[in-house]
N, CA, C and O atoms as a printed pandas DataFrame, in Angstrom:
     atom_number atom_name residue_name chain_id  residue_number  x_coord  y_coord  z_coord
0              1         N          UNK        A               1  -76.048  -32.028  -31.619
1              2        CA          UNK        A               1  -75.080  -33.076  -31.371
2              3         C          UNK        A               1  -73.679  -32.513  -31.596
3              4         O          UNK        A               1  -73.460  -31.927  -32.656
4              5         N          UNK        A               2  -72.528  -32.666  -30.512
5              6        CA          UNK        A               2  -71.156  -32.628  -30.791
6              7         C          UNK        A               2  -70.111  -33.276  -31.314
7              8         O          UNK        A               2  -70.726  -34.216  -31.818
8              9         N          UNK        A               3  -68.936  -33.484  -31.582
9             10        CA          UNK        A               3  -68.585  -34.436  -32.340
10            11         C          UNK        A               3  -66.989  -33.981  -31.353
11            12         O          UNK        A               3  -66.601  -32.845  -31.078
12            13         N          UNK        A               4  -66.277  -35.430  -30.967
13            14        CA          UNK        A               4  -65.121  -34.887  -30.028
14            15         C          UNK        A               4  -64.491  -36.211  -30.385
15            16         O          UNK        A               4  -65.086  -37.286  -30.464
16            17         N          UNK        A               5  -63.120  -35.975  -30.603
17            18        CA          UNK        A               5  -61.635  -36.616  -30.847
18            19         C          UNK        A               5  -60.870  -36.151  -30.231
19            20         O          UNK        A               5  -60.939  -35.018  -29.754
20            21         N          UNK        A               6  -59.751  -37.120  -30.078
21            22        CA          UNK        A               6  -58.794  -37.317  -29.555
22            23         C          UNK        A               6  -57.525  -36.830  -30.404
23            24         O          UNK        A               6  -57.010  -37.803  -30.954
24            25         N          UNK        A               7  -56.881  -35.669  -30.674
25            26        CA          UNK        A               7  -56.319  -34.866  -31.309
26            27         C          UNK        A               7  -54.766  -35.774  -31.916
27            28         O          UNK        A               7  -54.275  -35.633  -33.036
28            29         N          UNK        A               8  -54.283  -36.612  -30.897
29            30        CA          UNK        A               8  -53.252  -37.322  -30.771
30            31         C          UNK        A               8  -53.637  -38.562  -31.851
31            32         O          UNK        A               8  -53.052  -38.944  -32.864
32            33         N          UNK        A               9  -54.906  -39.034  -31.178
33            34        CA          UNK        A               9  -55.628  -40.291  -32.631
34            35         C          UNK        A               9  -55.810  -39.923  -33.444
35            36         O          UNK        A               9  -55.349  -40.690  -34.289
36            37         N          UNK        A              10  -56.314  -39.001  -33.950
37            38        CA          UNK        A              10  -56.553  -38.619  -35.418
38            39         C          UNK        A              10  -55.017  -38.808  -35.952
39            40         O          UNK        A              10  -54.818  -39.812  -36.636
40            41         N          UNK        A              11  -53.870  -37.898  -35.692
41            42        CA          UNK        A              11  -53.128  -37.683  -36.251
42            43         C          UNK        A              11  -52.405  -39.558  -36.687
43            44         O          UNK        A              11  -51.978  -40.042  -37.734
44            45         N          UNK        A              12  -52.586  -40.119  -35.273
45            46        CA          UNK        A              12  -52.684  -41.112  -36.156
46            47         C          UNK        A              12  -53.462  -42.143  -36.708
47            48         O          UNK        A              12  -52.977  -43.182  -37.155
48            49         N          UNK        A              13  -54.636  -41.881  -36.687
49            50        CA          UNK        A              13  -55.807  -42.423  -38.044
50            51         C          UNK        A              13  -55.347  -41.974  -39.064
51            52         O          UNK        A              13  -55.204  -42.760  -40.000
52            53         N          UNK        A              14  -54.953  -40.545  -39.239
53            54        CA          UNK        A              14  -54.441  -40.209  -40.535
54            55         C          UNK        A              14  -53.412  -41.188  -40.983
55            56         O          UNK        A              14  -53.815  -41.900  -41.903
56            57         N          UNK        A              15  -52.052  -41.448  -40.541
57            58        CA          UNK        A              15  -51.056  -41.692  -40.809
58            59         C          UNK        A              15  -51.397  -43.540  -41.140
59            60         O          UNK        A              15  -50.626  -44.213  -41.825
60            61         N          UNK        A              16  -52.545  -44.053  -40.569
61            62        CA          UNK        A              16  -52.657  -45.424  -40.348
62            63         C          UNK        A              16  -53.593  -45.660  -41.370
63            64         O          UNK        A              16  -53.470  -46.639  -42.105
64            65         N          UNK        A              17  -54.610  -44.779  -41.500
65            66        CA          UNK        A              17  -55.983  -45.176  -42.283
66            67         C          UNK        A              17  -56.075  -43.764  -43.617
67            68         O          UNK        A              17  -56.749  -43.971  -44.626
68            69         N          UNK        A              18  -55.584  -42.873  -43.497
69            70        CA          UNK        A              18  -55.214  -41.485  -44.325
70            71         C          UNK        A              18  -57.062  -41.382  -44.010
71            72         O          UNK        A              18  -57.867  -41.552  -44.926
72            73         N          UNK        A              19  -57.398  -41.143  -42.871
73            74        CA          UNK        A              19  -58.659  -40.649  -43.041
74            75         C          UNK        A              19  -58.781  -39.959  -41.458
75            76         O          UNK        A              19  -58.682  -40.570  -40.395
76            77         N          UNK        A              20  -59.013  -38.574  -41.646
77            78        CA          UNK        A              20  -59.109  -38.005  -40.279
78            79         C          UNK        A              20  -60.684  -37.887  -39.471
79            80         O          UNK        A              20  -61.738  -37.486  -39.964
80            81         N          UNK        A              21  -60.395  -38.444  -37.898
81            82        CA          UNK        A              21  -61.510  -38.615  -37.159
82            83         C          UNK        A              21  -62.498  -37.298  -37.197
83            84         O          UNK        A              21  -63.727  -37.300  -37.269
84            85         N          UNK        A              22  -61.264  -35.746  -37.102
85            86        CA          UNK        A              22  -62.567  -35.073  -37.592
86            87         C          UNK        A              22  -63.517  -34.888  -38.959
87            88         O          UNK        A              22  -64.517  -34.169  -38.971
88            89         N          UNK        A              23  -63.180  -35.429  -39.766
89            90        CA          UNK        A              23  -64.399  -35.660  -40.466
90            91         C          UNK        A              23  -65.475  -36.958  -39.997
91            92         O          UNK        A              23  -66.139  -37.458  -40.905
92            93         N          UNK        A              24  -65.572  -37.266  -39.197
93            94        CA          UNK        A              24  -66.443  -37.928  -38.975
94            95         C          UNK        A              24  -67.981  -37.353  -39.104
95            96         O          UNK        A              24  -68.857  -37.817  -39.834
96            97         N          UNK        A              25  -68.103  -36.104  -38.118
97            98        CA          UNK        A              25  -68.857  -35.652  -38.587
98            99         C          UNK        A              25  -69.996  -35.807  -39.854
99           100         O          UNK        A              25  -71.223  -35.893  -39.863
100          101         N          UNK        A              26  -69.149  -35.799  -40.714
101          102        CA          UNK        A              26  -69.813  -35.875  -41.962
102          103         C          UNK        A              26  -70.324  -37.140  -42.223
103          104         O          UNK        A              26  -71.278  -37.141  -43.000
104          105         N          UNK        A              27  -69.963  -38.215  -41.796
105          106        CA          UNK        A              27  -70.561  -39.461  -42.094
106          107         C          UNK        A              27  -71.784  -39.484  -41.050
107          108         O          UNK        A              27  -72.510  -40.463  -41.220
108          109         N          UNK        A              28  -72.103  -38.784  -40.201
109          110        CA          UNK        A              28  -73.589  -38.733  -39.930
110          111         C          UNK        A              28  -74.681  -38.411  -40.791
111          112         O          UNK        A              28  -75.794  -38.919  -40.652
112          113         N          UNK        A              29  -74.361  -37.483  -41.780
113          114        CA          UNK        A              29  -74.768  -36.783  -42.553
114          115         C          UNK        A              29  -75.684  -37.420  -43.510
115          116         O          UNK        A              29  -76.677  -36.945  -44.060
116          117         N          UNK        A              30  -75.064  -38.790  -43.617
117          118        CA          UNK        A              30  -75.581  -39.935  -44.804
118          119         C          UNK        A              30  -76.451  -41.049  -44.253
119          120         O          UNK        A              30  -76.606  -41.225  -43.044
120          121         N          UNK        A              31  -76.949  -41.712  -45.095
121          122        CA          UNK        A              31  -77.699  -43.112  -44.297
122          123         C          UNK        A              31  -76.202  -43.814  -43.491
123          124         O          UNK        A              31  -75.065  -43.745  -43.958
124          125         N          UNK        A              32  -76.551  -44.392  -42.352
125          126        CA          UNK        A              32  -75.757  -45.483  -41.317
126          127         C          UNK        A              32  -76.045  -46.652  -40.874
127          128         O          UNK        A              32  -77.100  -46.939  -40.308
128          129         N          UNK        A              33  -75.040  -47.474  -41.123
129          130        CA          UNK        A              33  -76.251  -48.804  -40.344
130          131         C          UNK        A              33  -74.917  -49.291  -38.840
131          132         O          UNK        A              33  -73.734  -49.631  -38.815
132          133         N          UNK        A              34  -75.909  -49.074  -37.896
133          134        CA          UNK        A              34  -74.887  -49.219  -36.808
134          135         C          UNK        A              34  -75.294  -49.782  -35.614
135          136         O          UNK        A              34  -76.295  -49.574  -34.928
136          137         N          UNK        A              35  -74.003  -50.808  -35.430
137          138        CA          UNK        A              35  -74.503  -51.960  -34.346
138          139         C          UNK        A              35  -73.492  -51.646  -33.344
139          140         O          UNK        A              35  -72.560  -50.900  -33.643
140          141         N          UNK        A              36  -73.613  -52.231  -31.996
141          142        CA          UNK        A              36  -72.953  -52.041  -30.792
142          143         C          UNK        A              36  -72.144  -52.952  -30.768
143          144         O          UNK        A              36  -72.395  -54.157  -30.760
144          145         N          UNK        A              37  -70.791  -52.266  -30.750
145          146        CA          UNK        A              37  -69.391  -53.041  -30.734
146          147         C          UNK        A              37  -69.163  -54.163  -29.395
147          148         O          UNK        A              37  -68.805  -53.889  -28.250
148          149         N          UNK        A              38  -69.448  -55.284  -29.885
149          150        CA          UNK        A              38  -69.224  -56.565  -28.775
150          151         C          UNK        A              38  -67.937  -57.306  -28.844
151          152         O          UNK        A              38  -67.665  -58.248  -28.099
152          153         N          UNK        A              39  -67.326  -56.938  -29.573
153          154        CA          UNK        A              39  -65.710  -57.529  -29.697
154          155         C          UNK        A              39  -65.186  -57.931  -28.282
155          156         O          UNK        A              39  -65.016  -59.094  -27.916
156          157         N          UNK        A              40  -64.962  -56.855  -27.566
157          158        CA          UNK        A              40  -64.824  -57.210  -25.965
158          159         C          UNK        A              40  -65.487  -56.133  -25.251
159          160         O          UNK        A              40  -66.237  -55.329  -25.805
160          161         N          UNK        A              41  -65.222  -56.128  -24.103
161          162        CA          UNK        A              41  -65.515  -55.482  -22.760
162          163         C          UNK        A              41  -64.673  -54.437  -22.067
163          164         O          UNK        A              41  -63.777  -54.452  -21.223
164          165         N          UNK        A              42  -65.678  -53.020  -23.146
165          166        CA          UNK        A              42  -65.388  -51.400  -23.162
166          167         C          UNK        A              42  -65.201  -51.170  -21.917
167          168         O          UNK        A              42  -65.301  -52.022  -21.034
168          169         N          UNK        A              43  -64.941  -50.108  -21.770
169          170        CA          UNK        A              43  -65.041  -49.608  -20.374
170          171         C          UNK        A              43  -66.748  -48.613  -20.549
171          172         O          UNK        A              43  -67.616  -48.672  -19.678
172          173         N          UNK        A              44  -66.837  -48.086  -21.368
173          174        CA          UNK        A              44  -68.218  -47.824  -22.154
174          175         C          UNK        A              44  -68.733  -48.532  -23.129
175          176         O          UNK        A              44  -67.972  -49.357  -23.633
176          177         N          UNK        A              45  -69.925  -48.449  -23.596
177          178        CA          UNK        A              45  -70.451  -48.647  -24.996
178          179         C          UNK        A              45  -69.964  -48.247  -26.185
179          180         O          UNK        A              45  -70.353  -47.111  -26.457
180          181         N          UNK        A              46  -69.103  -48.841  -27.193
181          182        CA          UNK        A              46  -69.045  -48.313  -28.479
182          183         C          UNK        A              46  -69.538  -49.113  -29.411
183          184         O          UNK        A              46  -69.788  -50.312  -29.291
184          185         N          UNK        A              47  -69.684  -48.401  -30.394
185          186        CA          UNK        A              47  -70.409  -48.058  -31.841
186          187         C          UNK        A              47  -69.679  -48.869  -32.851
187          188         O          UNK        A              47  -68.502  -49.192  -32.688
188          189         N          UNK        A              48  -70.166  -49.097  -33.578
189          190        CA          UNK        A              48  -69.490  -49.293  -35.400
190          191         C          UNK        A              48  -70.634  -48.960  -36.112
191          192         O          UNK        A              48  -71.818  -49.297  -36.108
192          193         N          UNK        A              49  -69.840  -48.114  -36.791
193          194        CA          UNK        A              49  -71.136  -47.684  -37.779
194          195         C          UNK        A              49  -70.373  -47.867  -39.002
195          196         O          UNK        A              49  -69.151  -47.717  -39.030
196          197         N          UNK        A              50  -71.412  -48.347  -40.507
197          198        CA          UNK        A              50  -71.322  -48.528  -41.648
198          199         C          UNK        A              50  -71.513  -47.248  -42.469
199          200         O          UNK        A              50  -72.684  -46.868  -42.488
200          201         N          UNK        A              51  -70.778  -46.610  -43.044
201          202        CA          UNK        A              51  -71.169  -44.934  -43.409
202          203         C          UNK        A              51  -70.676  -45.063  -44.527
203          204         O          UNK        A              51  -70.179  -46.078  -45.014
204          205         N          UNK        A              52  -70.885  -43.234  -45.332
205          206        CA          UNK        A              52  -70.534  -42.706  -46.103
206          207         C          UNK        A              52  -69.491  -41.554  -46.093
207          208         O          UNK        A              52  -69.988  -40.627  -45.453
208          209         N          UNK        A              53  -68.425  -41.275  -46.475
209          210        CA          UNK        A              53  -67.480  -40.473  -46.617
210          211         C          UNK        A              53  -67.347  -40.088  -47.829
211          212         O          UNK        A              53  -66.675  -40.978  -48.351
212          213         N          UNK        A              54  -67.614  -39.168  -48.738
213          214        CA          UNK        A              54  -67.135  -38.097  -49.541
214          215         C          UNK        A              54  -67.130  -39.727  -50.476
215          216         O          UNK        A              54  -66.025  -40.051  -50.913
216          217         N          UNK        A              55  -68.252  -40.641  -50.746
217          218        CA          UNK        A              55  -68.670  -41.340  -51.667
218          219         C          UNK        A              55  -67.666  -42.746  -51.236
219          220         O          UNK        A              55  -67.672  -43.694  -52.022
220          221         N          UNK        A              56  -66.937  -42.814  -50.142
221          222        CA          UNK        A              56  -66.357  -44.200  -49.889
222          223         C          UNK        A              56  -66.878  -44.199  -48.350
223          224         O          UNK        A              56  -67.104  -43.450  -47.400
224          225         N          UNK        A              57  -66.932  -46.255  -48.972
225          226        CA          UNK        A              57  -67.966  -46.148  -47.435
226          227         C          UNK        A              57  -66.885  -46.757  -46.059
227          228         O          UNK        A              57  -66.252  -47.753  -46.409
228          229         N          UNK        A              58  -66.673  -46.411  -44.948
229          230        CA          UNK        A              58  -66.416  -46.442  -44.137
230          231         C          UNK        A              58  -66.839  -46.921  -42.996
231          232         O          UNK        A              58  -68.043  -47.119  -42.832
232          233         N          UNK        A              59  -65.688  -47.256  -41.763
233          234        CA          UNK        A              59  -66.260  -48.476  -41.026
234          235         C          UNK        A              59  -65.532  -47.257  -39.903
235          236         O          UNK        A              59  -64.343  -46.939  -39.922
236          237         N          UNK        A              60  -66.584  -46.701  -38.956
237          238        CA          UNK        A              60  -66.191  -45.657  -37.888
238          239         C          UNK        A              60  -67.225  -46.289  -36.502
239          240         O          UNK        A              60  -68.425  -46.532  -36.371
240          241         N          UNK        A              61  -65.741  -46.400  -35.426
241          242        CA          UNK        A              61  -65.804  -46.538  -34.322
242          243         C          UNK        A              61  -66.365  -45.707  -33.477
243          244         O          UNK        A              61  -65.864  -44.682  -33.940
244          245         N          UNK        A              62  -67.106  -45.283  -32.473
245          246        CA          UNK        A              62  -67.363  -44.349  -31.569
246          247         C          UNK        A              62  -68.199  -44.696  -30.446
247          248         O          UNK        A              62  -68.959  -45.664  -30.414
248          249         N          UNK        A              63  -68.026  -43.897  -29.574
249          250        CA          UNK        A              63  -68.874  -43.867  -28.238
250          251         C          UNK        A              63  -69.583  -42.328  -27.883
251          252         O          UNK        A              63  -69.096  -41.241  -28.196
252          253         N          UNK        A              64  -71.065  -42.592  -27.028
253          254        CA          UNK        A              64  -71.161  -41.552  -26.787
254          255         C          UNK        A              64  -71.348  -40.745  -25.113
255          256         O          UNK        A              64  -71.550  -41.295  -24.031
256          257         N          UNK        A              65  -71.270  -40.014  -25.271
257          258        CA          UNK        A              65  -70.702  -39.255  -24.108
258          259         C          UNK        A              65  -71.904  -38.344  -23.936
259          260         O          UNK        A              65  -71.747  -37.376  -24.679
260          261         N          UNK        A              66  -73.165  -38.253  -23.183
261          262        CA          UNK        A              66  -74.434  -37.219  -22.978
262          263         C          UNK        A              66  -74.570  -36.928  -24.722
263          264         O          UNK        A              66  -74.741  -37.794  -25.580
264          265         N          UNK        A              67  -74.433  -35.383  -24.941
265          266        CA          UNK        A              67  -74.356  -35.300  -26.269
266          267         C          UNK        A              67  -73.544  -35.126  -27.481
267          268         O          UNK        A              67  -73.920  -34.699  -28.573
268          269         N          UNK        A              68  -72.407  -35.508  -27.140
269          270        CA          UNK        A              68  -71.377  -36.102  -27.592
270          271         C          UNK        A              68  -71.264  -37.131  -28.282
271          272         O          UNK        A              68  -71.364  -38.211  -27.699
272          273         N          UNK        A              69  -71.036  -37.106  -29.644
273          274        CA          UNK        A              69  -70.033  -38.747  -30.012
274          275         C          UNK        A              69  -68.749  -38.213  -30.448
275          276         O          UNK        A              69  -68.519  -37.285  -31.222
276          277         N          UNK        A              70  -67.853  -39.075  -29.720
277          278        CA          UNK        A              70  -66.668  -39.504  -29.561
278          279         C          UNK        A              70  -65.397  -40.368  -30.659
279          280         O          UNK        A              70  -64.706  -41.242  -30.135
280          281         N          UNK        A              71  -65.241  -40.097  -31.839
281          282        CA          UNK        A              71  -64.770  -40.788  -32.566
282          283         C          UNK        A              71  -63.327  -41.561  -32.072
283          284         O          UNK        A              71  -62.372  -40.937  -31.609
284          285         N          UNK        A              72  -63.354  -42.936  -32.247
285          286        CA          UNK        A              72  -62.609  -43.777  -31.645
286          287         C          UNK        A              72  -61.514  -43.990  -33.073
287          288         O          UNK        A              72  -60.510  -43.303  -33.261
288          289         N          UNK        A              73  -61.822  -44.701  -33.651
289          290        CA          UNK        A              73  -61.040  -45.100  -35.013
290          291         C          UNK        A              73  -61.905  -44.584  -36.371
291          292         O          UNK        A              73  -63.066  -44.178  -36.307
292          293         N          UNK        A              74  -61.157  -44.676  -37.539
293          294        CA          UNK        A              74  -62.160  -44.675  -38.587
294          295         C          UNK        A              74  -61.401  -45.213  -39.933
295          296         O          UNK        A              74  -60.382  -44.650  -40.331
296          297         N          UNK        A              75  -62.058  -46.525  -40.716
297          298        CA          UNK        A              75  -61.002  -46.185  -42.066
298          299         C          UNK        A              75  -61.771  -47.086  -43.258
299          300         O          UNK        A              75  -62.973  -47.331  -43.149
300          301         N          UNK        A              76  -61.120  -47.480  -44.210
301          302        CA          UNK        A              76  -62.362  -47.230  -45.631
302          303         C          UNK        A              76  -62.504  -49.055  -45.071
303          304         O          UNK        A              76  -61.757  -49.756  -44.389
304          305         N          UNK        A              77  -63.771  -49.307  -45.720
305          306        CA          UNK        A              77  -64.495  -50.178  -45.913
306          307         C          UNK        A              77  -63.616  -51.490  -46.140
307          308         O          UNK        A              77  -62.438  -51.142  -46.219
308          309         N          UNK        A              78  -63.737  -52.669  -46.254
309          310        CA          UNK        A              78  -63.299  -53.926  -47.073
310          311         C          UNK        A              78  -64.280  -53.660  -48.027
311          312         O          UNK        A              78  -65.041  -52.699  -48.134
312          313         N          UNK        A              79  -64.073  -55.163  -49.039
313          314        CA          UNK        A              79  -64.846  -55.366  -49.921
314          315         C          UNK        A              79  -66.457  -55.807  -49.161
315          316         O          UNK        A              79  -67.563  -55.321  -49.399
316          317         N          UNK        A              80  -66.226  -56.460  -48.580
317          318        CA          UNK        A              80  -67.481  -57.436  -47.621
318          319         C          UNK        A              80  -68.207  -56.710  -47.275
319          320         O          UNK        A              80  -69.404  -56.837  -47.534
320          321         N          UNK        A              81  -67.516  -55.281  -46.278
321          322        CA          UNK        A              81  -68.263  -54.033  -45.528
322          323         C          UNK        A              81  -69.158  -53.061  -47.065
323          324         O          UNK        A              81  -70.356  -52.829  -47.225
324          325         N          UNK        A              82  -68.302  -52.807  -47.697
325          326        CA          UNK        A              82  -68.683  -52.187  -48.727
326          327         C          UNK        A              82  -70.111  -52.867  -49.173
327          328         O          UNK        A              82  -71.187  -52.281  -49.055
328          329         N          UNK        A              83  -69.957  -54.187  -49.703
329          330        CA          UNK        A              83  -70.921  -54.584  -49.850
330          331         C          UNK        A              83  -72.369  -54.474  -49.351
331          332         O          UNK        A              83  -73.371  -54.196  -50.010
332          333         N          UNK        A              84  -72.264  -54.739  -48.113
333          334        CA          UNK        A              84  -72.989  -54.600  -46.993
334          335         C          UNK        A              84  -74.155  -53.461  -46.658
335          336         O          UNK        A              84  -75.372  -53.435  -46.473
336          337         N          UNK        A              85  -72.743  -52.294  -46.704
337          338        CA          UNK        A              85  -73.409  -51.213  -46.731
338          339         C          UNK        A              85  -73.912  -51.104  -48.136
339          340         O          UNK        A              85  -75.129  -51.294  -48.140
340          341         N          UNK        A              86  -73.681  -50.990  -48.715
341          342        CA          UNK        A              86  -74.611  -51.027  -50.789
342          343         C          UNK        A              86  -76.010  -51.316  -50.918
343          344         O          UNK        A              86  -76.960  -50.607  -51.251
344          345         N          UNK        A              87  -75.884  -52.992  -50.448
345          346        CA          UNK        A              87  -76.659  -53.687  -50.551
346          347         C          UNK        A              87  -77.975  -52.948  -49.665
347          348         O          UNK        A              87  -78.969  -52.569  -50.283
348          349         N          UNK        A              88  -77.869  -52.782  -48.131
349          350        CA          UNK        A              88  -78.795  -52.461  -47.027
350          351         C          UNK        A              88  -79.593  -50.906  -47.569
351          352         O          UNK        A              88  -80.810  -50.719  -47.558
352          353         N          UNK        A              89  -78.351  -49.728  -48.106
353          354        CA          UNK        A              89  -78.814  -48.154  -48.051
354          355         C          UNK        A              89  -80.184  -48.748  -49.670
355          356         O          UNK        A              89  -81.234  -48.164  -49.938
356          357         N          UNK        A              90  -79.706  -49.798  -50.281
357          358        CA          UNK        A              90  -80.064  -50.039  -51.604
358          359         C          UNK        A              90  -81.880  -50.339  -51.338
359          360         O          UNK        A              90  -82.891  -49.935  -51.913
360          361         N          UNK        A              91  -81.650  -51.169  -50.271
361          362        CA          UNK        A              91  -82.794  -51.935  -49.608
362          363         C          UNK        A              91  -83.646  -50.706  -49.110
363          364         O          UNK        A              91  -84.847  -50.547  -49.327
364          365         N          UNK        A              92  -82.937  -49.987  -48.507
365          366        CA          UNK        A              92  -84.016  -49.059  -47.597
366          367         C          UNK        A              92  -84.666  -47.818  -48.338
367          368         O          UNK        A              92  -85.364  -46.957  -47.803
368          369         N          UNK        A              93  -84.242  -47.905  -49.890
369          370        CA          UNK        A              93  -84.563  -46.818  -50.504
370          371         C          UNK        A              93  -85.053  -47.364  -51.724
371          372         O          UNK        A              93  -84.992  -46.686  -52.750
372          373         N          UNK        A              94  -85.647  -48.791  -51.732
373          374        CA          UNK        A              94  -86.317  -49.467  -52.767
374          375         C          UNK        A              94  -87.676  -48.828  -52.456
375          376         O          UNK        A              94  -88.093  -48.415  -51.374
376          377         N          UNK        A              95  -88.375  -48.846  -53.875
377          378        CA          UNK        A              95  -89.541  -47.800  -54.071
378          379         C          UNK        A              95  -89.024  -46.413  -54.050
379          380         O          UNK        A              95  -89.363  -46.008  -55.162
380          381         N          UNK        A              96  -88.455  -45.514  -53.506
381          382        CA          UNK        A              96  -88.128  -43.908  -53.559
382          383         C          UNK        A              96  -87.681  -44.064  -55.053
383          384         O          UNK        A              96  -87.456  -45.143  -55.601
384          385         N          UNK        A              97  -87.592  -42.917  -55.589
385          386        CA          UNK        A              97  -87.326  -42.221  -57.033
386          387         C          UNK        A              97  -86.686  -40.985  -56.306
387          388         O          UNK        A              97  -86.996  -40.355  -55.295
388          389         N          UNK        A              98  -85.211  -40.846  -57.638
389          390        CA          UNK        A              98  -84.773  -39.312  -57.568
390          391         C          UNK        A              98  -86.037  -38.577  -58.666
391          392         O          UNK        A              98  -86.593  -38.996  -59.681
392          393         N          UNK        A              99  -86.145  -37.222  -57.834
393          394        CA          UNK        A              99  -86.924  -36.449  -58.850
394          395         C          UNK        A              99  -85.554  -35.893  -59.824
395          396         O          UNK        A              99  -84.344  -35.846  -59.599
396          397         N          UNK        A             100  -86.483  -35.475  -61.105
397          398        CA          UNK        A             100  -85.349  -34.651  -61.818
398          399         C          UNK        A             100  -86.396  -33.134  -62.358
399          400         O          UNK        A             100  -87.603  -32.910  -62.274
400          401         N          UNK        A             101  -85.371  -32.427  -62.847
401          402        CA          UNK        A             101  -86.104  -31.222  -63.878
402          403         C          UNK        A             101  -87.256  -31.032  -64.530
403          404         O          UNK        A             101  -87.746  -29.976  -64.929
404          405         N          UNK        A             102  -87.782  -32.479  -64.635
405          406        CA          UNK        A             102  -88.349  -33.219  -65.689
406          407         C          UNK        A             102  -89.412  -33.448  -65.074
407          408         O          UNK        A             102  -90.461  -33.230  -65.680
408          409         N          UNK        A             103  -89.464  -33.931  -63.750
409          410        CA          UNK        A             103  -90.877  -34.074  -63.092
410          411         C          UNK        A             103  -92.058  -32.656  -63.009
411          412         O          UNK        A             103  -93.162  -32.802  -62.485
């Protein structure tokens, strides 16, 4: 999978959200919970995904392109989103155990 921005947006995601589109990347990396952006009528399909960033959770826009995703916007969570995401990664990993040293 590739990961492609808009060099001009980032710079200002940074300046708007202090969080740059190329790290997006990395929020694949983590559990996601992600629904198809119906707000209005894309010219494509985009994304919102509920993620993880370097331990803050994040609300990242994107579309994809063959094998490409496309980062559109990206920036930290509300309280509500935060929640959300907590609550769901919390849910999907009820029953799992961290192992430790000890096991």
């Amino acid at each position: 999978m590739r990961f492609a921005w808009d060099e001009h947006k980032n710079r200002l995601n940074i300046e708007k959200h202090g969080i740059a589109l190329s790290d997006s990347e990395q929020v694949f990396e983590r559990p996601l919970l992600i629904r198809l952006d119906e707000r209005k009528d894309y010219d494509e399909p985009r994304w919102i995904a509920l993620g993880n960033l370097d331990g803050t959770v994040v609300v990242l826009v994107f579309t994809r392109r063959g094998n490409t995703i496309r980062s559109i916007s990206m920036r930290k969570g509300n309280k509500h989103e935060r929640q959300i995401y907590q609550d769901r990664v919390k849910t999907a990993s009820h029953g799992l155990r961290e192992t430790t040293e000890d096991d």
